[in-house]
C-alpha positions as CSV (number, residue, x, y, z in Angstrom):
1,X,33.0,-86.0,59.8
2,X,36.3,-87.3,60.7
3,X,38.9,-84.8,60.2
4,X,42.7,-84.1,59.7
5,X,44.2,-81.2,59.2
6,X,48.2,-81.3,57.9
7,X,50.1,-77.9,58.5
8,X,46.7,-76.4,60.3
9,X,47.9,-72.8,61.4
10,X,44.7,-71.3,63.8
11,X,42.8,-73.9,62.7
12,X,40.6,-71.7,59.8
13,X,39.8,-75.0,58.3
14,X,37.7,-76.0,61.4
15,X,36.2,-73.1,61.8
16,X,35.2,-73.4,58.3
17,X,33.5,-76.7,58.1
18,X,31.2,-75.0,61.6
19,X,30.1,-72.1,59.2
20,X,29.2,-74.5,56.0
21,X,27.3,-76.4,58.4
22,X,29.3,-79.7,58.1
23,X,28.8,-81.6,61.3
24,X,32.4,-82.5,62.8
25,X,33.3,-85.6,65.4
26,X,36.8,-85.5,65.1
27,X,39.1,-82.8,64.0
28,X,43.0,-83.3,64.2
29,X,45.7,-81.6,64.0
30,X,49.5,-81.6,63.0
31,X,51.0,-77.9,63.5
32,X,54.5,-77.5,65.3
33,X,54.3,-73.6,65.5
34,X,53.5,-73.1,69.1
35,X,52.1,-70.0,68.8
36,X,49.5,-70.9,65.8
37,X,48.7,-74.0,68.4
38,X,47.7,-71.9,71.2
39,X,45.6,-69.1,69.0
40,X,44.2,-73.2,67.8
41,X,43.3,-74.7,71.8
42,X,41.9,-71.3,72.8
43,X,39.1,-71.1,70.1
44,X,38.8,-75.1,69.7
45,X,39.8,-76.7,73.0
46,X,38.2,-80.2,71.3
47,X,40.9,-80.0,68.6
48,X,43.4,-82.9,69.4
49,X,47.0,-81.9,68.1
50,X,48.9,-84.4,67.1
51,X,52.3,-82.3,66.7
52,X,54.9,-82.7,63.5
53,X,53.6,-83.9,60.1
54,X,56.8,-85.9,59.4
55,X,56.4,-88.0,61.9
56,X,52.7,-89.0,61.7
57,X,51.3,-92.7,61.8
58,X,48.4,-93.1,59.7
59,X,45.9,-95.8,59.2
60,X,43.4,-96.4,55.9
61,X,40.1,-94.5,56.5
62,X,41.1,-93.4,59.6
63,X,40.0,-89.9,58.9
64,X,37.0,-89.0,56.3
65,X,38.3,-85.9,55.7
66,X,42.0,-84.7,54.4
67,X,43.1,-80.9,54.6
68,X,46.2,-79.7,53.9
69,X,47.9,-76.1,53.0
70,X,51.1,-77.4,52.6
71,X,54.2,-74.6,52.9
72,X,53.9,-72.2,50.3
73,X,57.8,-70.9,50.1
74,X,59.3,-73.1,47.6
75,X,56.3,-73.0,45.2
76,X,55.4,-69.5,45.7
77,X,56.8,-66.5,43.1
78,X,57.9,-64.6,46.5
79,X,60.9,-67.1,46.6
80,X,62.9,-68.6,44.3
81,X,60.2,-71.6,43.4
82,X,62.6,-74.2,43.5
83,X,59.8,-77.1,44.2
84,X,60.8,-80.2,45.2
85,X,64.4,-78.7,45.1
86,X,63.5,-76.7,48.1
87,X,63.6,-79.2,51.4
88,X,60.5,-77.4,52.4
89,X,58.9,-78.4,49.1
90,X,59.6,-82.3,49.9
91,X,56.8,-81.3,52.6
92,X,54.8,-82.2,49.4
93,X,55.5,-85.5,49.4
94,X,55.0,-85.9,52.8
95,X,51.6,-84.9,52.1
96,X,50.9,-86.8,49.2
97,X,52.3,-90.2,51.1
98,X,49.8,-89.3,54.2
99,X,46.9,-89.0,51.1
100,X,48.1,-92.4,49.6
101,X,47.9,-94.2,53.3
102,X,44.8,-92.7,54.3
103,X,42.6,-92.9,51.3
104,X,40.0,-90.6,52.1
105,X,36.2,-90.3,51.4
106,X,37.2,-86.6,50.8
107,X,39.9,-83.8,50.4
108,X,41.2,-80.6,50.3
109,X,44.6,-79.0,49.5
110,X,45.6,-75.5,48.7
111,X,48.9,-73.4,47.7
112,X,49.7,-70.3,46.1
113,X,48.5,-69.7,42.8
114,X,51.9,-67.4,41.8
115,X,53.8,-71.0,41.1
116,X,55.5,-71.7,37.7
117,X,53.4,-73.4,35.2
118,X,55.9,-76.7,35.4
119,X,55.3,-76.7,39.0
120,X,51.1,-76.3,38.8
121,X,51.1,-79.5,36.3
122,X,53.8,-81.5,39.0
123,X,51.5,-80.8,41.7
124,X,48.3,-81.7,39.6
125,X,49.5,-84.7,38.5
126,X,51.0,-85.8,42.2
127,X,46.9,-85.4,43.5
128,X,45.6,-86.5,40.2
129,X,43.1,-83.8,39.6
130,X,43.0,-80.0,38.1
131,X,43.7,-77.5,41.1
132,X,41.3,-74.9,41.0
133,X,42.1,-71.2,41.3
134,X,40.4,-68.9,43.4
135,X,41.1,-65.3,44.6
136,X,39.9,-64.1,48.0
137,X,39.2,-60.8,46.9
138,X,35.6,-61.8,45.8
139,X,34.4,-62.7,49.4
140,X,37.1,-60.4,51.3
141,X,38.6,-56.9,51.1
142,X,42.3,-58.7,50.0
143,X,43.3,-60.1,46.6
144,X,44.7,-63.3,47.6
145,X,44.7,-66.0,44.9
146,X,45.3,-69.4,45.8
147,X,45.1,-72.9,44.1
148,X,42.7,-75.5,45.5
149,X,42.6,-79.2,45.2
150,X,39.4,-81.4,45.9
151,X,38.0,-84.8,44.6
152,X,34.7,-82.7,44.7
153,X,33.3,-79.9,42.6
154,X,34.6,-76.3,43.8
155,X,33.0,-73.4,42.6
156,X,33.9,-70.1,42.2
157,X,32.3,-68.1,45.3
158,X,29.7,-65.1,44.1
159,X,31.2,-61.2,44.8
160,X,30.4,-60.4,47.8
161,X,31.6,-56.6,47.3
162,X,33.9,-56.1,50.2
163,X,36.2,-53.4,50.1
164,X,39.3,-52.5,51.9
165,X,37.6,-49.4,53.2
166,X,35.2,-51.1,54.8
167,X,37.4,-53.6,57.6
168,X,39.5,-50.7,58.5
169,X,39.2,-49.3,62.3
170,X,40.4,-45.3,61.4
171,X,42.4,-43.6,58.3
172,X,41.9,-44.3,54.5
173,X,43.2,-46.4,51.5
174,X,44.1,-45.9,48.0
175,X,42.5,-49.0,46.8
176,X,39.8,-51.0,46.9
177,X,41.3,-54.2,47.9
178,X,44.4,-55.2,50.1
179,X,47.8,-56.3,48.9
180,X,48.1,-59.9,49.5
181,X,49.1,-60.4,53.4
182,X,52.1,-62.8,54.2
183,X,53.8,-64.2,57.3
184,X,56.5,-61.3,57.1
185,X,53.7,-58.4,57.2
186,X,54.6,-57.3,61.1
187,X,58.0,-56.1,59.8
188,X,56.1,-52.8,58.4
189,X,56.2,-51.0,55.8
190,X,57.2,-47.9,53.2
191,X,56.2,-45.9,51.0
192,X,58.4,-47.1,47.9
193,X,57.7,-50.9,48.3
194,X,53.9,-50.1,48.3
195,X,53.8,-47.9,45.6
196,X,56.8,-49.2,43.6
197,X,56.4,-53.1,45.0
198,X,52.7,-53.0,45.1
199,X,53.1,-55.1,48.5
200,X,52.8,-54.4,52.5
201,X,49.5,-52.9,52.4
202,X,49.2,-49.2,54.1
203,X,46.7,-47.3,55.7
204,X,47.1,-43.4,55.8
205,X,45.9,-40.9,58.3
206,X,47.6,-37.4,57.1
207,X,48.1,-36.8,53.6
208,X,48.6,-33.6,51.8
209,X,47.4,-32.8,48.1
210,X,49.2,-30.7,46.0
211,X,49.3,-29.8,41.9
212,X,52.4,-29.0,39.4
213,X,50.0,-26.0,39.1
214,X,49.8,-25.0,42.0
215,X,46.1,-25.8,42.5
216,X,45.3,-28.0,44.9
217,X,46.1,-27.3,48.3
218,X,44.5,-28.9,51.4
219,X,43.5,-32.2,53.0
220,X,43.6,-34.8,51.0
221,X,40.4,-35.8,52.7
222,X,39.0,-32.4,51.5
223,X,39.4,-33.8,47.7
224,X,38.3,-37.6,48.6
225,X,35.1,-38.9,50.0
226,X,36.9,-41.1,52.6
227,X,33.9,-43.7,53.0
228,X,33.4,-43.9,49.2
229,X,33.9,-47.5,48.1
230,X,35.2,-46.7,45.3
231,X,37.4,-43.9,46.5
232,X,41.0,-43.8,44.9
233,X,43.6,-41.5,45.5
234,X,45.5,-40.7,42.4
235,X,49.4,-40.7,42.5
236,X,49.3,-39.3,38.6
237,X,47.0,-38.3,36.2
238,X,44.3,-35.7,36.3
239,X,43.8,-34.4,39.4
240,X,41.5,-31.9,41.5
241,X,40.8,-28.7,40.9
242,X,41.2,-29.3,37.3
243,X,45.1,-29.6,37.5
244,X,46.9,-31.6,35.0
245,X,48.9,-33.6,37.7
246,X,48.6,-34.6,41.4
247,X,50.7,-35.3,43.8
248,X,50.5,-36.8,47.2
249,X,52.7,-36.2,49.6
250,X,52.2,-38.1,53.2
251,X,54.3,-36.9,56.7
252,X,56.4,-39.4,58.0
253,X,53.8,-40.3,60.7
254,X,50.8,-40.3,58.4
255,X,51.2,-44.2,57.7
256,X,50.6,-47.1,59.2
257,X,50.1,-50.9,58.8
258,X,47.2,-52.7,59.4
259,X,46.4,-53.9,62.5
260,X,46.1,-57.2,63.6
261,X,42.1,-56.9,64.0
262,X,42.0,-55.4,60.1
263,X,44.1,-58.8,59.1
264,X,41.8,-60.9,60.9
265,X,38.8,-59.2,58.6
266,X,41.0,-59.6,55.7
267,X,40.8,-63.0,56.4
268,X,37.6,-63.5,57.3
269,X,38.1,-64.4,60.8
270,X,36.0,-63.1,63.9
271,X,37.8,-59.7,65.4
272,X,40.5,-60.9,68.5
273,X,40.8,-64.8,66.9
274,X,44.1,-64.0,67.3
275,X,44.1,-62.2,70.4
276,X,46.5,-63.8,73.0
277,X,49.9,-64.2,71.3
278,X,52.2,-61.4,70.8
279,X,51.4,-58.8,67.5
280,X,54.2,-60.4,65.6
281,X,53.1,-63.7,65.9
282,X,49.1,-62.5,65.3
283,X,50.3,-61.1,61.8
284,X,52.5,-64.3,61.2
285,X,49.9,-66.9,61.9
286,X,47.4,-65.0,59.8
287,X,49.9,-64.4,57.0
288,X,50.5,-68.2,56.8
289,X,46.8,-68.9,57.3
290,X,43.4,-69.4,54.9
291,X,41.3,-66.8,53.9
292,X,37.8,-68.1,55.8
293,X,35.3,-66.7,53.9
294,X,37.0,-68.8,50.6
295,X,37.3,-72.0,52.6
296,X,33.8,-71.9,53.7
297,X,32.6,-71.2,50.4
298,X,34.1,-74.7,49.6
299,X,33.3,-76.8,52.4
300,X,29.4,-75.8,51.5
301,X,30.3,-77.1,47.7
302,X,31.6,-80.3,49.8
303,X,28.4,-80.3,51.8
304,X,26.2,-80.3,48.5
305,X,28.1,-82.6,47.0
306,X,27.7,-84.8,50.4
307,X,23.6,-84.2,49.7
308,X,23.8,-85.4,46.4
309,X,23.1,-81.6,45.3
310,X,26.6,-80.8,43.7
């Protein structure tokens, strides 16, 4: 298989087609953030990068294969989802003219699924098919629902039952999947946005229980089985010790963010993929990437379909 990748990241999409057992010859690659490049030549040395997507020559069936996760920001909910309005959303039409020069056997694109409904039924009708929407959170511990394009059959990937409890290295969660991770994750978090936002996923190592009655007191890993799947700490409601209400209340170093190897299990990449860049640019480059276990989960619908089994 012949392969391009447009806007490739770490190159997840590679790594993808290797686990769905979909021989490769050729993969290539236009990325221009140097960082996401070298996390890309240090895993994949064979991986010829072919620099910035605007400026790419392209031949008919040159490639067999199309990928492309074109730049989410002017589509996505998270900005002001301007489209085509947005320069970075003419990026989509730099895509589509590289799809209409090409003419692949066979291809892939994916975006956010938060876009408006006007901007879904543009970008469908641009590739010509129904985008297919899929979250992550059925094959990874993050809820992460995306919008995939393919002139094969995708289906929807079984539950794997992976909780956020589970890819964490020490401390505890109050849910059983992550908040989605983006590119700005390494600038931290609170405790308002998370509960108030629902966004910046947090990971707590000292929390204190207490009731409006008083009841209560003590750890809060006293009142929680920590390693429970389905463990939930309750903000409100009925809480332990048969008080009516419960509060949590966390010291100021009792938080922290996920680390970059927790990330990389969100999405579904091997622990220390990243490893070799600065932190910053690890959560960056897997904010802005695929979720693996999703895209591999696809690419094995694209190898049945290649058998004549799909």
């Amino acid at each position: 298989m012949r392969v391009l990748s447009l806007f490739d990241g770490v190159s997840t999409g590679l790594l993808a087609l290797k686990q769905a057992g979909i021989p490769v010859s050729e993969y290539h690659a236009c990325e221009i953030d140097k960082h996401a490049i070298k996390i890309s030549q240090k895993n994949f040395p064979e991986i010829v990068q072919l620099g910035d997507v605007t400026k790419l020559d392209i031949q008919e069936g040159q490639y067999d294969l199309l990928l492309a996760g074109f730049p989410c920001q002017a589509w996505s909910s998270a900005g002001k989802q301007l489209g085509l309005a947005d320069p970075r959303g003419q990026l989509a039409l730099t895509m589509f003219d590289i799809f209409k020069k090409l003419k692949p056997k066979y291809f892939m694109f994916e975006n956010v699924a938060s876009m408006s409904k006007g901007n879904k039924a543009f970008l469908d009708k641009l590739v010509g098919v129904e985008g297919v929407t899929i979250d992550s959170g059925l094959v990874s511990a993050q809820n992460r629902r995306r919008i995939y394009w393919s002139n094969f059959q995708i289906n929807q990937p079984e539950d794997r039952g992976i909780m956020l409890q589970d890819i964490l290295e020490d401390g505890f969660v109050d849910r059983d999947k992550s908040y989605c991770i983006d590119a700005n994750y390494f600038k931290g978090g609170n405790l308002k946005s998370y509960f108030e936002k629902r966004r910046r996923q947090l990971v707590f190592r000292d929390a204190i229980a207490w009731s409006s009655s008083g009841r209560g007191n003590g750890k809060i890993e006293d009142r929680f089985r920590v390693n429970d799947k389905a463990n939930t700490l309750m903000a409100s409601g009925t809480g332990c010790g048969g008080a009516k209400t419960l509060n949590i209340v966390y010291s100021n170093d009792g938080i922290r963010i996920l680390t970059p190897i927790e990330c990389e299990r969100l999405m579904g990449l091997p622990d220390s993929f990243t490893e070799g860049i600065s932190n910053t640019q690890r959560y960056k480059c897997l904010g802005n990437g695929w979720e693996c276990n999703t895209v591999t989960s696809i690419f094995k619908d694209l190898k049945d379909h290649i058998d004549g089994k799909n």
